[in-house]
N, C-alpha and C positions, 0 to 999 in steps of 0.2 A: 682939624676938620675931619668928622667922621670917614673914613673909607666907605661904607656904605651910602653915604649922600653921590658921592663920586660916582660911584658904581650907578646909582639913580639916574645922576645927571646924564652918563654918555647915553642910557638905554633910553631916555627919555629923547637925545638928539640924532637917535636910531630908529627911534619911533616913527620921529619929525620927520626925519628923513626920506623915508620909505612909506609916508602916506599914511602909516594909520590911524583907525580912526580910538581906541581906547587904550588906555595903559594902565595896569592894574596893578598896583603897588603891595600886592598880596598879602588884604589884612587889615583892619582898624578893631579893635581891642573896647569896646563897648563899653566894657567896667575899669577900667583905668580910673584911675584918680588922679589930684594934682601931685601927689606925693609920688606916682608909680612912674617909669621910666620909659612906660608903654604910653601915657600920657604926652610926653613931650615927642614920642615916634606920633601919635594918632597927630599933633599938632602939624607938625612937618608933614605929615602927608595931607592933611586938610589945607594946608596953606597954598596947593596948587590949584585947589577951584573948581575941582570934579565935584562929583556928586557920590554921595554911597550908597552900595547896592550891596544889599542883604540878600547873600545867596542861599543860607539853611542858619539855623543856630550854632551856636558852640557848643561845644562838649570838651568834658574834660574830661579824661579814661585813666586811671590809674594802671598800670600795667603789672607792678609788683607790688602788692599790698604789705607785706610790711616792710620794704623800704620806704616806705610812705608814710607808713606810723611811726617808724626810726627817725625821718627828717622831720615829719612833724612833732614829735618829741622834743629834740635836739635845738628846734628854730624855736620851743616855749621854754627851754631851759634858756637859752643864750638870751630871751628879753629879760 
């Protein structure tokens, strides 16, 4: 059983506990596919019945540009 489910669960009966009224599971991954593993996290957190609130878009920022063309190299060699 994941560690992080756990960790969900107490904060979630801390939540209950203490009244409040939202809990934000910080995140659901829009482009996910069935193949990605961010896919089965988006499932797991849809499967609690909230609703999703789109706070701004995503971005993606590359920080070090040619580590980036190194990994992205390296991840087209290895297919």
């Amino acid at each position: 059983f994941p560690i992080l489910h756990l960790c969900f669960h107490e904060a979630i009966k801390y939540a209950k506990k203490n009244n409040f009224k939202y809990f934000d599971f910080g995140g659901y991954d829009t482009d996910a596919t069935p193949t990605d593993q961010t896919y089965n996290i988006n499932i797991f957190k849809k499967n609690f019945g909230g609703k999703l609130v789109s706070s701004y878009p995503s971005m993606n920022v590359t920080l070090n540009k040619p580590l980036k063309l190194l990994m992205d190299f390296l991840l087209k060699i290895k297919k």
